[in-house]
N, CA, C and O atoms as a GROMACS GRO file, in nm:
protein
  528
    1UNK      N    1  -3.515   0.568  -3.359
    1UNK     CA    2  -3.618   0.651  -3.416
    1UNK      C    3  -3.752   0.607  -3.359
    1UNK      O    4  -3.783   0.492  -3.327
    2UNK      N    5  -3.800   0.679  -3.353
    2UNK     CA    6  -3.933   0.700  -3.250
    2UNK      C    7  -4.055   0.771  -3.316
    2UNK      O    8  -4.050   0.893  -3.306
    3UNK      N    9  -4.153   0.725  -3.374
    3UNK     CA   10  -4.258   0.816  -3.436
    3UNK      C   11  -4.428   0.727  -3.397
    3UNK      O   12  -4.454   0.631  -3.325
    4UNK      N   13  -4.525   0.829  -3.497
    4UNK     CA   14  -4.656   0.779  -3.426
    4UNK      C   15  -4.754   0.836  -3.505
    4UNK      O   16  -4.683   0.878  -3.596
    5UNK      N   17  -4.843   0.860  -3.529
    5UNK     CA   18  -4.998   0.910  -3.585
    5UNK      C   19  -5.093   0.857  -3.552
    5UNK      O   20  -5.120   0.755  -3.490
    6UNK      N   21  -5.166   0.963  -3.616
    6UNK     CA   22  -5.335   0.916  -3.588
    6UNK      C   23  -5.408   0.992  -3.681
    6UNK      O   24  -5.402   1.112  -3.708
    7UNK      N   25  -5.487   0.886  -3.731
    7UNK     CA   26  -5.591   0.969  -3.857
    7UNK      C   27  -5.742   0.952  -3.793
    7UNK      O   28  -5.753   0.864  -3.708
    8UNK      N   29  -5.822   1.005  -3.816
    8UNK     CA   30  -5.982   1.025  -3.819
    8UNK      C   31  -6.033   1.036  -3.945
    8UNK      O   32  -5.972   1.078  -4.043
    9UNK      N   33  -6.135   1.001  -3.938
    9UNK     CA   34  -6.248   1.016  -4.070
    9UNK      C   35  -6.411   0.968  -4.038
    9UNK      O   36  -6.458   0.866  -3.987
   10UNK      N   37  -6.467   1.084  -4.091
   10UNK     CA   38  -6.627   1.108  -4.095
   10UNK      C   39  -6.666   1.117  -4.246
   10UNK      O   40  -6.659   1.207  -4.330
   11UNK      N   41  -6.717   0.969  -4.247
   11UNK     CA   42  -6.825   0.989  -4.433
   11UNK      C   43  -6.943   0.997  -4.409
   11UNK      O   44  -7.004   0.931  -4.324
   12UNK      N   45  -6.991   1.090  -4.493
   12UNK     CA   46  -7.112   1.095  -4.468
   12UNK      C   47  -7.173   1.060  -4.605
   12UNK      O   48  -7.113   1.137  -4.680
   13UNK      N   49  -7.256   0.992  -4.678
   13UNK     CA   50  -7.280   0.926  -4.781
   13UNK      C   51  -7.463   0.988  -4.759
   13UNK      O   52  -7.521   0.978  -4.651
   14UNK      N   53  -7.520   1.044  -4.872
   14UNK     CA   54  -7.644   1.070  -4.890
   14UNK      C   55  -7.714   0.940  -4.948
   14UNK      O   56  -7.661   0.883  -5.043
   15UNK      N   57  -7.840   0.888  -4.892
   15UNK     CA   58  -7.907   0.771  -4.948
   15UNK      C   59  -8.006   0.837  -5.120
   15UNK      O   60  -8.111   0.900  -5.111
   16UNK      N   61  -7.966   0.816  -5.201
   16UNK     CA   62  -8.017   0.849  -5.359
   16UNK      C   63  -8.102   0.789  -5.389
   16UNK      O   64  -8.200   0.838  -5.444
   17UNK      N   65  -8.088   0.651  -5.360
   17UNK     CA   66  -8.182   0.547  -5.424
   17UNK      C   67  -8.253   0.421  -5.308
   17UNK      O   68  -8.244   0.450  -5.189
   18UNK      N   69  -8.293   0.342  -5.330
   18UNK     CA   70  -8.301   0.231  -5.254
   18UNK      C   71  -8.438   0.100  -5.332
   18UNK      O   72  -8.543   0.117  -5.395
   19UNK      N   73  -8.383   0.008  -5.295
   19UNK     CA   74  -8.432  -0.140  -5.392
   19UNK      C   75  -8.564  -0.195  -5.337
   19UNK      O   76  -8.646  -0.256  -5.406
   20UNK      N   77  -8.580  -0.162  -5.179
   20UNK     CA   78  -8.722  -0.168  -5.140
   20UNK      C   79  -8.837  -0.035  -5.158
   20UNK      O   80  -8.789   0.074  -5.128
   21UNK      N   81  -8.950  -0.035  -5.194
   21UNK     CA   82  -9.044   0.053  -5.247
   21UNK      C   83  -9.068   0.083  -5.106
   21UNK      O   84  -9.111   0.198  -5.096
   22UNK      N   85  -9.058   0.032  -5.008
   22UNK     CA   86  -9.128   0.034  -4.842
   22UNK      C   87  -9.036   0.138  -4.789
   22UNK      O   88  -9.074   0.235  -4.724
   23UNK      N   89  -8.863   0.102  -4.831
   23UNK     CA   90  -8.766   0.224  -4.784
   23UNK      C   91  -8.741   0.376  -4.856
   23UNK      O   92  -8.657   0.465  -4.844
   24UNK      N   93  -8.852   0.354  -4.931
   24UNK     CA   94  -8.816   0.504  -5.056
   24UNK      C   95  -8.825   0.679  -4.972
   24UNK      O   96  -8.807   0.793  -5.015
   25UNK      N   97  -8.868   0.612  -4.818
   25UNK     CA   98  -8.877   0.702  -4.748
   25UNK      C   99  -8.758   0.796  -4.698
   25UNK      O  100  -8.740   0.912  -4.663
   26UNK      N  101  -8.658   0.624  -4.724
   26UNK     CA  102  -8.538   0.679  -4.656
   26UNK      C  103  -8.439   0.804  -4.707
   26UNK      O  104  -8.359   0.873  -4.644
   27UNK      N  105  -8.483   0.804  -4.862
   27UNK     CA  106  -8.405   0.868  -4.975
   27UNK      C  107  -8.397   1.040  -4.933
   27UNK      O  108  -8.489   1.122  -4.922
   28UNK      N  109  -8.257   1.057  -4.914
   28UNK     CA  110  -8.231   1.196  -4.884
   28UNK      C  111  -8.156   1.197  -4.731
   28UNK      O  112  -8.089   1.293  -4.693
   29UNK      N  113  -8.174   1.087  -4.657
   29UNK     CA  114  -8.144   1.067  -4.579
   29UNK      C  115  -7.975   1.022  -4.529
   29UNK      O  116  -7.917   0.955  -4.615
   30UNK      N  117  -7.903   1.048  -4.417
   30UNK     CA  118  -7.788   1.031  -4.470
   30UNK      C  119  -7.735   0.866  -4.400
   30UNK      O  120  -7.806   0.798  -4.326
   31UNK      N  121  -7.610   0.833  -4.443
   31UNK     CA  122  -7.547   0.711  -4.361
   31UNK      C  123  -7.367   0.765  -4.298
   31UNK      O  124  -7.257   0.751  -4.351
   32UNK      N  125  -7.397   0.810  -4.205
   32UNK     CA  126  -7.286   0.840  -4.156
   32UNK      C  127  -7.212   0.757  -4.113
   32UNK      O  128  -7.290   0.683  -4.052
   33UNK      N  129  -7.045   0.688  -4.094
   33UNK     CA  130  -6.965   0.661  -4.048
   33UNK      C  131  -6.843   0.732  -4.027
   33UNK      O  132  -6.768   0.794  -4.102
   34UNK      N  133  -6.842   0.696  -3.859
   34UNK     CA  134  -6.680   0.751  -3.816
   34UNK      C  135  -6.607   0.650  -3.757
   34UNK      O  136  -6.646   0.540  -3.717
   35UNK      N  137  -6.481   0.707  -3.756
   35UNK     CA  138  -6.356   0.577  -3.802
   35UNK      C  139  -6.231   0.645  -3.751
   35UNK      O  140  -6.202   0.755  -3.798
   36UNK      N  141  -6.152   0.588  -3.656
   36UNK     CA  142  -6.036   0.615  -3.641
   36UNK      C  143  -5.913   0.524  -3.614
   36UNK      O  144  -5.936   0.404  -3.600
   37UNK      N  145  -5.812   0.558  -3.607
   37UNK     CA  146  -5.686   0.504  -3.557
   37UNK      C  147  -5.570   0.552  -3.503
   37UNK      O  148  -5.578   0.660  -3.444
   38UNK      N  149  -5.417   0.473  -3.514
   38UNK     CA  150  -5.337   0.498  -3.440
   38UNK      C  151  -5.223   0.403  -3.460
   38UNK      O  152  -5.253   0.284  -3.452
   39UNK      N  153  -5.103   0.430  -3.481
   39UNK     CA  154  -4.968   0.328  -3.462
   39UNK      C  155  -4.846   0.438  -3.394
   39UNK      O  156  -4.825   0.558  -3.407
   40UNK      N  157  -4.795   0.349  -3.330
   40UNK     CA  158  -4.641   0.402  -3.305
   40UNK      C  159  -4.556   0.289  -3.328
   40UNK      O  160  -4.602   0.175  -3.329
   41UNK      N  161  -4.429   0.315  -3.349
   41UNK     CA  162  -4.291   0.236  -3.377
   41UNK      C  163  -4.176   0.318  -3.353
   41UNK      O  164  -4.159   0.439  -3.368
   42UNK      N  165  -4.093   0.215  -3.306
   42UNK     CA  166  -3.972   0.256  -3.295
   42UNK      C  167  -3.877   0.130  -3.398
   42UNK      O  168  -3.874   0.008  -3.416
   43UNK      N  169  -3.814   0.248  -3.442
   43UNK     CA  170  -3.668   0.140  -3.489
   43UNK      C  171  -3.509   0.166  -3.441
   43UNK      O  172  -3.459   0.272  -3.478
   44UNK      N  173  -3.443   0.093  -3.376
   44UNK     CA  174  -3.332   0.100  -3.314
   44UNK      C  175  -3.226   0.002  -3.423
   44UNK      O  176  -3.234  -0.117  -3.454
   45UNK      N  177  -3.108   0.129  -3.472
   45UNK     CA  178  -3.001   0.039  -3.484
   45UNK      C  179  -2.860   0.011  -3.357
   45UNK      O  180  -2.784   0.093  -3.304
   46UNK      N  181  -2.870  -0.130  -3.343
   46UNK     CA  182  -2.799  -0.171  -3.235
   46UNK      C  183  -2.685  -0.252  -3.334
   46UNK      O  184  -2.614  -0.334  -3.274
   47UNK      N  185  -2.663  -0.235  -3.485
   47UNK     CA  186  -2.505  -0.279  -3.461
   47UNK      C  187  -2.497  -0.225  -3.596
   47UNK      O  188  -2.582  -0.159  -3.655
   48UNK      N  189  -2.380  -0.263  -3.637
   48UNK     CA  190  -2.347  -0.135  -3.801
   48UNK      C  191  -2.414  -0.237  -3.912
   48UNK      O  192  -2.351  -0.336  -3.951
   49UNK      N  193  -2.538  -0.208  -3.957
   49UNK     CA  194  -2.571  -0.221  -4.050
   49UNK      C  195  -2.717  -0.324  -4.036
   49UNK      O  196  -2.776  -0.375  -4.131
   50UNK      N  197  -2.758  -0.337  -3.876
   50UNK     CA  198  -2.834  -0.408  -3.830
   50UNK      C  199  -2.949  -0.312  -3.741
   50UNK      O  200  -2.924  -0.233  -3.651
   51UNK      N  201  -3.070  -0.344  -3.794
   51UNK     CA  202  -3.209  -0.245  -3.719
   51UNK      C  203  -3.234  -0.330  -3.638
   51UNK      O  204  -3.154  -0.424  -3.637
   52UNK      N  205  -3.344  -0.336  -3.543
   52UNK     CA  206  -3.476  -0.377  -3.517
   52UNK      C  207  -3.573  -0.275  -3.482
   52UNK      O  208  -3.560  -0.157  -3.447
   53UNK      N  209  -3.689  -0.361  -3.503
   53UNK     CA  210  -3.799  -0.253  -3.449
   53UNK      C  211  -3.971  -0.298  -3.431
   53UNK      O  212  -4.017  -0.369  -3.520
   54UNK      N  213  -4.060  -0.257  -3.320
   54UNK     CA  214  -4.156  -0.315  -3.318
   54UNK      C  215  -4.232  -0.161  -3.338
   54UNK      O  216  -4.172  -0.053  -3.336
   55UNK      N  217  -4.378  -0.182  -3.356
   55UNK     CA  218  -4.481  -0.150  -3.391
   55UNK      C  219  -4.643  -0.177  -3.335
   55UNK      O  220  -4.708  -0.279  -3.313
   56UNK      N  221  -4.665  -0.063  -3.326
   56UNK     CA  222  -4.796  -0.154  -3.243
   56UNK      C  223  -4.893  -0.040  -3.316
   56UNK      O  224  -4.870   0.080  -3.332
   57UNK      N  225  -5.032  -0.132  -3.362
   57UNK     CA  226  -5.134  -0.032  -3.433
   57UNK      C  227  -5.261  -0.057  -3.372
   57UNK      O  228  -5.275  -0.147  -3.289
   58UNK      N  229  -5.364   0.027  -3.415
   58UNK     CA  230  -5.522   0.037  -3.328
   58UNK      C  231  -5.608   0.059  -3.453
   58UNK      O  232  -5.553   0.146  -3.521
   59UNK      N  233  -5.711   0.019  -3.505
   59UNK     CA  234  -5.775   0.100  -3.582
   59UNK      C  235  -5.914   0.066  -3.516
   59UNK      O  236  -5.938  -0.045  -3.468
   60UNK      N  237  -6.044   0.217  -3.519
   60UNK     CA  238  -6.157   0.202  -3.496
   60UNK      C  239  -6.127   0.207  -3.353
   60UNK      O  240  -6.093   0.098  -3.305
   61UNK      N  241  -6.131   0.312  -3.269
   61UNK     CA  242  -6.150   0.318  -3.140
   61UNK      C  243  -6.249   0.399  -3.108
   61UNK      O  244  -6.328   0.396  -3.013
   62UNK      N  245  -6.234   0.483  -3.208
   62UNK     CA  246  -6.385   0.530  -3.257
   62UNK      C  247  -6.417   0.470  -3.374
   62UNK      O  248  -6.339   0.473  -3.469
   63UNK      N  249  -6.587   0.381  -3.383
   63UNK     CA  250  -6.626   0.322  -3.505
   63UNK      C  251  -6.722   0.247  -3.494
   63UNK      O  252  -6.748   0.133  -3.458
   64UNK      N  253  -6.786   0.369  -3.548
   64UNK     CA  254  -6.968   0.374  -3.528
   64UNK      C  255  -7.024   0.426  -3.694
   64UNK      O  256  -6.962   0.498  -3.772
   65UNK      N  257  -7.148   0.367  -3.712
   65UNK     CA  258  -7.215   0.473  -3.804
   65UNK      C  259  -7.359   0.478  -3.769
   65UNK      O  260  -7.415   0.392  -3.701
   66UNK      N  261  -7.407   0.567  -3.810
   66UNK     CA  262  -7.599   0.614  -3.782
   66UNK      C  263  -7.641   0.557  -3.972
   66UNK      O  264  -7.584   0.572  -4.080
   67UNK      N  265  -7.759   0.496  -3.930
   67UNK     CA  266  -7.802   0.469  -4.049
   67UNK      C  267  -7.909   0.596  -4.099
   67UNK      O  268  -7.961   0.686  -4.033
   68UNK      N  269  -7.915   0.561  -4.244
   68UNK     CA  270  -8.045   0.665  -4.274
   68UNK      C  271  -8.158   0.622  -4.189
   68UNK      O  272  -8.243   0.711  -4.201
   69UNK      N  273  -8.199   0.535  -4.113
   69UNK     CA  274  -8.333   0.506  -4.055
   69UNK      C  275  -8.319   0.561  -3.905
   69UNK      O  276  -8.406   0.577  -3.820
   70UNK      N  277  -8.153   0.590  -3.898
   70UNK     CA  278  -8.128   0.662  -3.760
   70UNK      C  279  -8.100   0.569  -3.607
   70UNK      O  280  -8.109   0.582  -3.485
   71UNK      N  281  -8.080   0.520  -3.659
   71UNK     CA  282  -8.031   0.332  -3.632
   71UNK      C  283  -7.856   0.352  -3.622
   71UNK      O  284  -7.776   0.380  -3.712
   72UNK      N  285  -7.831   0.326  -3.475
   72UNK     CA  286  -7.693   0.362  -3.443
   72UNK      C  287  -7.627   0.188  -3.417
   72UNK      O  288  -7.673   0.088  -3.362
   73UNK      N  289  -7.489   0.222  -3.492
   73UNK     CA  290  -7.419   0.060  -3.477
   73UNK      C  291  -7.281   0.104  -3.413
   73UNK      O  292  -7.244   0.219  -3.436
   74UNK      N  293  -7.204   0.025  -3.338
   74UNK     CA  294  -7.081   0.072  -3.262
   74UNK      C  295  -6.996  -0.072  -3.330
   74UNK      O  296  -7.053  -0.181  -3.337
   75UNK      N  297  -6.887  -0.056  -3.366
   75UNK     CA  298  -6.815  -0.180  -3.390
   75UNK      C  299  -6.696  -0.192  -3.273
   75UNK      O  300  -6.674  -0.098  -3.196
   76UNK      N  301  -6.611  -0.337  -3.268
   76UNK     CA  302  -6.496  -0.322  -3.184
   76UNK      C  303  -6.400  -0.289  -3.239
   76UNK      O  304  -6.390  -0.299  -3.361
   77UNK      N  305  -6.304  -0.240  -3.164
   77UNK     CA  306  -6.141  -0.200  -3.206
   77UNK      C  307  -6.066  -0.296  -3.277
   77UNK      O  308  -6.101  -0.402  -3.226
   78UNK      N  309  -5.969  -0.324  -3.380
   78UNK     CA  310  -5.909  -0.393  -3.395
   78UNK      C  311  -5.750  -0.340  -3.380
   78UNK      O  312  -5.730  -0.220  -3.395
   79UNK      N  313  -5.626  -0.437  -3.346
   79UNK     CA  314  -5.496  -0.448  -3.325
   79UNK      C  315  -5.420  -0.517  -3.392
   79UNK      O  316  -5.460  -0.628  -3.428
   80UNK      N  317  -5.278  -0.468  -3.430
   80UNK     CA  318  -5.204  -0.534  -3.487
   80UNK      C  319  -5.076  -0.504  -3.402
   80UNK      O  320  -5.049  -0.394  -3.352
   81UNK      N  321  -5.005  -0.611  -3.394
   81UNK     CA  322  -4.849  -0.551  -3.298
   81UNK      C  323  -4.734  -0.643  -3.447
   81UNK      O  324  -4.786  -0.732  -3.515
   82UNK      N  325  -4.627  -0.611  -3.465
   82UNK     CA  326  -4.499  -0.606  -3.545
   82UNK      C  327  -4.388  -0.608  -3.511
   82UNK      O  328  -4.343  -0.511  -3.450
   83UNK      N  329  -4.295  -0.742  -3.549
   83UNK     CA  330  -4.148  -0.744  -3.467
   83UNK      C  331  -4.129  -0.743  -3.652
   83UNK      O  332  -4.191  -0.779  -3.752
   84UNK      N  333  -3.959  -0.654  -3.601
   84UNK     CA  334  -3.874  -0.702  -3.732
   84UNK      C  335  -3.731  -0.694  -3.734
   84UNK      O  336  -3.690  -0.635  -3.634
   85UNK      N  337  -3.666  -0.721  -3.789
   85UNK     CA  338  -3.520  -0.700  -3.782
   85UNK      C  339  -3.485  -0.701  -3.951
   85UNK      O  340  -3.548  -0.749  -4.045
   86UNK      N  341  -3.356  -0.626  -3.944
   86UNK     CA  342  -3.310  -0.594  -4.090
   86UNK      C  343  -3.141  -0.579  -4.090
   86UNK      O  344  -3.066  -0.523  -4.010
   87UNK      N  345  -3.115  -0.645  -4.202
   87UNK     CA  346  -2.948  -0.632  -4.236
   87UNK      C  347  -2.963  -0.573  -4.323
   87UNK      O  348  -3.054  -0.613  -4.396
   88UNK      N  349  -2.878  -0.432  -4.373
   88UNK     CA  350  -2.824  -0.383  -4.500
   88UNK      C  351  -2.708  -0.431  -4.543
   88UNK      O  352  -2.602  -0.370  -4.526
   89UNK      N  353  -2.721  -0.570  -4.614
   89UNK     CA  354  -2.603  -0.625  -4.684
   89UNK      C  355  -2.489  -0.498  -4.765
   89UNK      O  356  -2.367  -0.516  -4.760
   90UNK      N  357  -2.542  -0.385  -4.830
   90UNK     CA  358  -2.498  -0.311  -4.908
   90UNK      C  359  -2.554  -0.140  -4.882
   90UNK      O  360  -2.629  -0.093  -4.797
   91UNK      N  361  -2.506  -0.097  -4.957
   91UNK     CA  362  -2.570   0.055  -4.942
   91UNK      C  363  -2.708   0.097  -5.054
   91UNK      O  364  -2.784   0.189  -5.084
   92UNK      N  365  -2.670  -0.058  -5.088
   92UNK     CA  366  -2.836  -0.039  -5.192
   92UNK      C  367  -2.892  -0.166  -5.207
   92UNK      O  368  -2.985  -0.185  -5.286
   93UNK      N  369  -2.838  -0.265  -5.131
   93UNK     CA  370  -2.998  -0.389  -5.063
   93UNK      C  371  -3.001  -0.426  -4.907
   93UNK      O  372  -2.897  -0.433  -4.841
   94UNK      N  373  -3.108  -0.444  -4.861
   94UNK     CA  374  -3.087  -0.491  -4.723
   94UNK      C  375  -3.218  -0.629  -4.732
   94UNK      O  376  -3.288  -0.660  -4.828
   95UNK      N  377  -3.214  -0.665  -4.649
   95UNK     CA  378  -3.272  -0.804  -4.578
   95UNK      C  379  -3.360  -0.794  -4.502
   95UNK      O  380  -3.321  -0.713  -4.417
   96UNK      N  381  -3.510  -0.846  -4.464
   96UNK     CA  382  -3.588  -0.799  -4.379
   96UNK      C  383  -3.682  -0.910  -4.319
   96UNK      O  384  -3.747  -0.986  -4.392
   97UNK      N  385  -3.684  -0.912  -4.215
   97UNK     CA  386  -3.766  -1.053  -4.130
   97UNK      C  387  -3.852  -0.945  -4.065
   97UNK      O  388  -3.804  -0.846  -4.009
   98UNK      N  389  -4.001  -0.976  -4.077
   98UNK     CA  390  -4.107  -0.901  -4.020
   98UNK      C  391  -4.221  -1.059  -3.955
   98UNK      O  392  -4.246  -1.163  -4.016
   99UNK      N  393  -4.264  -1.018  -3.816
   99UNK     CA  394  -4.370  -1.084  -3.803
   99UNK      C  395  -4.501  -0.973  -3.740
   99UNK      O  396  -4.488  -0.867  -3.678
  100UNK      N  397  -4.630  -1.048  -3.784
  100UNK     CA  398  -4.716  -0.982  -3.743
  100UNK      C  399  -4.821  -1.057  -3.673
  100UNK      O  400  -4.848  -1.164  -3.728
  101UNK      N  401  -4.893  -1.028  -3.560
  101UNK     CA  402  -5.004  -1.036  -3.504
  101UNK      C  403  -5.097  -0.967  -3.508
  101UNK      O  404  -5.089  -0.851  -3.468
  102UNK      N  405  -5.227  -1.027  -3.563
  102UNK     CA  406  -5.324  -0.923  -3.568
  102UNK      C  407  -5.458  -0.979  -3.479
  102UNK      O  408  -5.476  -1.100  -3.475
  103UNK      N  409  -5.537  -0.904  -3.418
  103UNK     CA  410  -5.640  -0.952  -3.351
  103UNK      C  411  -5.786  -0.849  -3.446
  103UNK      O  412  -5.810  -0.732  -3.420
  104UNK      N  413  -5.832  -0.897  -3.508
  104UNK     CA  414  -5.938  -0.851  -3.583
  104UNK      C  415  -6.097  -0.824  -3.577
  104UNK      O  416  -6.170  -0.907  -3.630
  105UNK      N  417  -6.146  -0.725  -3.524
  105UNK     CA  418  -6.307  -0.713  -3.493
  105UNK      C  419  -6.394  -0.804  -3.657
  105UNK      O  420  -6.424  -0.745  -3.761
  106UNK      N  421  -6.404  -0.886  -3.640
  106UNK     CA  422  -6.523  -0.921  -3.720
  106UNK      C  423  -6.688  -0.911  -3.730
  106UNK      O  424  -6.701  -0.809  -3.662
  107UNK      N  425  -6.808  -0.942  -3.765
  107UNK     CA  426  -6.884  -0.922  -3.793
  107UNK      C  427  -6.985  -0.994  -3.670
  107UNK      O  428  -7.095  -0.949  -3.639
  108UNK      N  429  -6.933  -1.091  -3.621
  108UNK     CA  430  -6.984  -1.118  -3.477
  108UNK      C  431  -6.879  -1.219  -3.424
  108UNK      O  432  -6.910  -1.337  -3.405
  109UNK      N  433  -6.788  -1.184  -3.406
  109UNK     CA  434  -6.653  -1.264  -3.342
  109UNK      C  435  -6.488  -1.186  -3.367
  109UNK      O  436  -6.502  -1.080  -3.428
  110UNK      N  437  -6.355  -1.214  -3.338
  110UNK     CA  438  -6.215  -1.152  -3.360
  110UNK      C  439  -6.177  -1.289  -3.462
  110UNK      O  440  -6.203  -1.409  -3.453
  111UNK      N  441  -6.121  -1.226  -3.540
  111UNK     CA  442  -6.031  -1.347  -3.577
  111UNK      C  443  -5.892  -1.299  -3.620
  111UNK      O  444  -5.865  -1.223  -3.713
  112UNK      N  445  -5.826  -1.350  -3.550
  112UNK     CA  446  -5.632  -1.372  -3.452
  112UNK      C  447  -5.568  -1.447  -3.595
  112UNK      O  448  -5.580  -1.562  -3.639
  113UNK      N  449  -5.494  -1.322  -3.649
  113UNK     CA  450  -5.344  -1.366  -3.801
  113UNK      C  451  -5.204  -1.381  -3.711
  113UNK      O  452  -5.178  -1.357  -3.594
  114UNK      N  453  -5.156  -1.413  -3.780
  114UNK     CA  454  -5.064  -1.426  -3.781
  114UNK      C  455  -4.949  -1.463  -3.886
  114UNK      O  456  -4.933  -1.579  -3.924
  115UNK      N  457  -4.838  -1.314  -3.949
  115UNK     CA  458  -4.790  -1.352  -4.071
  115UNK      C  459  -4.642  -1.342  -4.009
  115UNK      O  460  -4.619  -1.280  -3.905
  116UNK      N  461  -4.528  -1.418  -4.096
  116UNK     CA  462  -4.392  -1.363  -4.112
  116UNK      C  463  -4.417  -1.347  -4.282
  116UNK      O  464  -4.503  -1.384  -4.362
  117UNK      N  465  -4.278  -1.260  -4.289
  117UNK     CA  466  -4.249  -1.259  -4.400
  117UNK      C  467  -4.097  -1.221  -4.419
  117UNK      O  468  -4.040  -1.144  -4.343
  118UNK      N  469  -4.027  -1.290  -4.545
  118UNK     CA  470  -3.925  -1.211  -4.560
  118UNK      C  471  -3.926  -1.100  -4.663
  118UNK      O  472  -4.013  -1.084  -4.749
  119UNK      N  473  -3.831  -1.035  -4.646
  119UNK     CA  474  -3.834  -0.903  -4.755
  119UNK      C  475  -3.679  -0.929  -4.796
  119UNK      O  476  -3.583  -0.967  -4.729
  120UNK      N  477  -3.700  -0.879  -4.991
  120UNK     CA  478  -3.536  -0.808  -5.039
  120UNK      C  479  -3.557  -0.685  -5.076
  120UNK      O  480  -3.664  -0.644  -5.121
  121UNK      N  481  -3.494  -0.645  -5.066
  121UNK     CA  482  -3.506  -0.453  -5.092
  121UNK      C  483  -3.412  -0.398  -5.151
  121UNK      O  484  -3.325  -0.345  -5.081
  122UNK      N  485  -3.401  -0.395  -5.286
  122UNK     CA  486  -3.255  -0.323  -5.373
  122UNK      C  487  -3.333  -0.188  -5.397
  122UNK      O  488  -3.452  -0.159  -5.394
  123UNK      N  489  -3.215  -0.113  -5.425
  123UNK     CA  490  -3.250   0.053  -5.498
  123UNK      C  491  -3.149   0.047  -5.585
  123UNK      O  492  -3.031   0.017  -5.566
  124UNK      N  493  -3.234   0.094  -5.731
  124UNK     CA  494  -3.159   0.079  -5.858
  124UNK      C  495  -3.180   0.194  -5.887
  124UNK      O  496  -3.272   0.270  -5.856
  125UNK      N  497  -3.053   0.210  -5.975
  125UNK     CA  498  -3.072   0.380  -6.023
  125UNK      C  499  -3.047   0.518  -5.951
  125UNK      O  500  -2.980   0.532  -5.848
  126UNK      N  501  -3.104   0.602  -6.012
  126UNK     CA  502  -3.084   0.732  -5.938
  126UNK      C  503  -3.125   0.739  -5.807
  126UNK      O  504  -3.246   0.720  -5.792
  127UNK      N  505  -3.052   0.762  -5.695
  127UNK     CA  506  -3.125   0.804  -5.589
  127UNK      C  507  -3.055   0.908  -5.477
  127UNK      O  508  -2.942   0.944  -5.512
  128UNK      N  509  -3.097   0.959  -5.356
  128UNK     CA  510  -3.014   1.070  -5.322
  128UNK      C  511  -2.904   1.014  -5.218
  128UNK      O  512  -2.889   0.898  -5.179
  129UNK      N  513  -2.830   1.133  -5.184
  129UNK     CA  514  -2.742   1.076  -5.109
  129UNK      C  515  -2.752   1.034  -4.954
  129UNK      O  516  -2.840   1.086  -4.885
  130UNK      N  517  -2.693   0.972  -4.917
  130UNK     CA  518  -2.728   0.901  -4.723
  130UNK      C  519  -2.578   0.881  -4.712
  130UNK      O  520  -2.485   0.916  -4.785
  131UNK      N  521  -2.582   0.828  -4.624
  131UNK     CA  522  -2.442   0.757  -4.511
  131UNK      C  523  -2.484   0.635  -4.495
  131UNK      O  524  -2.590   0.583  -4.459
  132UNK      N  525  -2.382   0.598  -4.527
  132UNK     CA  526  -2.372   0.436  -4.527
  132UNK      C  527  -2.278   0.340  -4.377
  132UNK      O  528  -2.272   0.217  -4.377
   0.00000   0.00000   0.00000
């Protein structure tokens, strides 16, 4: 399985108020930010009852805002890439090893995560039918 998206977004926020008497000029004025992203993944099952699958994400490739004073800021991109693998012990729990790398635009520098995690995953109760 093979999939992907991408979202956008433009806020535009009206300035109402403001705490300096010097900026009361600004009021009415707007603060725009735009913002985007992006992931694709694939997940491959390569044996009966066994996935893997990586992931790779983008956010802010566009990601900028104009201030009310009209004052333009550009930020950097940030990335995340994702390995995982999964056993379905059953037809209603499976097992899940995920790691992640992230490289992060900060405020004047990146700062580089790095998580694993494991997962349990039961489904209780009503649910619809699949192939097992």
């Amino acid at each position: 399985m093979l999939e992907g998206g991408y979202i956008g977004r433009e806020k535009k926020l009206e300035l109402v108020a403001h705490n300096n008497p010097d900026r009361a000029g600004l009021i009415g004025n707007h603060l725009v930010q735009d913002q985007d992203g992006c992931y694709l993944q694939g997940i491959y099952g390569f044996a009966p009852r066994w996935r893997i699958g990586l992931r790779g994400e983008a956010i802010g490739l566009v990601n900028r805002q104009t201030k009310p004073t009209g004052d333009r800021e550009t930020f950097d991109t940030s990335y995340r890439g994702s390995g995982m693998i999964d056993w379905s012990l059953t037809e209603y729990s499976r097992l899940r090893l995920q790691a992640n790398h992230g490289s992060y635009a900060m405020e004047d520098e990146r700062e580089n995560v790095t998580e694993v995690f494991v997962q349990a995953i039961f489904t209780l109760g009503a649910h619809p039918a699949h192939a097992f």
